[in-house]
LUMRO-681380 format. One line per 4 residues: number of its first residue (from 1); their letters; for each residue x, y, z of C-alpha. Coordinates in steps of 0.001 Angstrom, whole numbers, padded with zeros to 6 digits. Each point is the difference from the previous one (the first is absolute). Layout:
<pts>
NUM) a) X/Y/Z; ...
</pts>
This chain:
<pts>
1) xxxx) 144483/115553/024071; 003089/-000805/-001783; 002425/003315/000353; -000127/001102/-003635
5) xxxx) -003327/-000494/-000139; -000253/001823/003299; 002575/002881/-001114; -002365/000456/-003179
9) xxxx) -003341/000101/001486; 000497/000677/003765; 000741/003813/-000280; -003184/000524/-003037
13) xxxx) -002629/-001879/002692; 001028/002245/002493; -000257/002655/-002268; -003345/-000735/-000764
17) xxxx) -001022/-000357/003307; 001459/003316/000965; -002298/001292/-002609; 003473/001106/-001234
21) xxxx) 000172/-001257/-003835; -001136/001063/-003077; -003799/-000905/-001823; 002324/-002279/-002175
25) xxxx) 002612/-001256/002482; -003895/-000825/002062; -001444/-002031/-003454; 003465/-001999/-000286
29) xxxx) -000106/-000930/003722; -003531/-000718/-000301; 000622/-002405/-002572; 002861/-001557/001557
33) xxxx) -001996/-000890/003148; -002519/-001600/-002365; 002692/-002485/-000554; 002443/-000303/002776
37) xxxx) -001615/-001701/002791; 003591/000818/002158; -000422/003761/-000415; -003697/000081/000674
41) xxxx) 000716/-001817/003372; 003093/002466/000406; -002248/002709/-000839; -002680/-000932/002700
45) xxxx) 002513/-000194/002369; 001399/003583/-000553; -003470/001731/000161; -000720/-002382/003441
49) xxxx) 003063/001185/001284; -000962/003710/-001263; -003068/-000363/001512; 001344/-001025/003093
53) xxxx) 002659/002942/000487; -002831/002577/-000674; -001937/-001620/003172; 003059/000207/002381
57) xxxx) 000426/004412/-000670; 002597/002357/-001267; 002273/001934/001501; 000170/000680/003612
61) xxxx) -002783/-001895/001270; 001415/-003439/-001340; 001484/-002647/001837; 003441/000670/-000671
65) xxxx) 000486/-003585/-001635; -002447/000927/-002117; 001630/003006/-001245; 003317/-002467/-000830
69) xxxx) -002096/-001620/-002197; -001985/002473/-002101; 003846/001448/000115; 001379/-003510/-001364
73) xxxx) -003443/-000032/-002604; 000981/003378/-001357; 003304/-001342/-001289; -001944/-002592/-002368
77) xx) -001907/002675/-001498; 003251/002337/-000545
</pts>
């Protein structure tokens, strides 16, 4: 993903994913995914990788590399 394109959209997928944006920030992403075949592969990838975090545990019980990287994740969402 080029990086304005990626600056403009990365932060509103992972939004969306988070279950984080608005019913009309939702519709515009929706529609943008429609036609951008790089963010709907970007987009797959984030909820694979989301889906793989939530596998590995939280908190104490995690493999402390694991707990870098839903640390590291966080700071995309931010």
């Amino acid at each position: 993903m080029g990086y304005i394109h990626s600056r403009r959209w990365g932060g509103r997928l992972q939004s969306c994913l988070d279950g984080e944006a608005t019913p009309a920030r939702m519709a515009i992403v929706q529609q943008h995914l429609r036609e951008c075949a790089e963010c709907n592969g970007e987009m797959e990838m984030l909820a694979c990788v989301k889906r793989a975090l939530a596998r590995l545990g939280h908190g104490d019980s995690a493999d402390p590399a694991v707990s870098r990287l839903q640390a590291h994740a966080t700071r995309f969402t931010a």
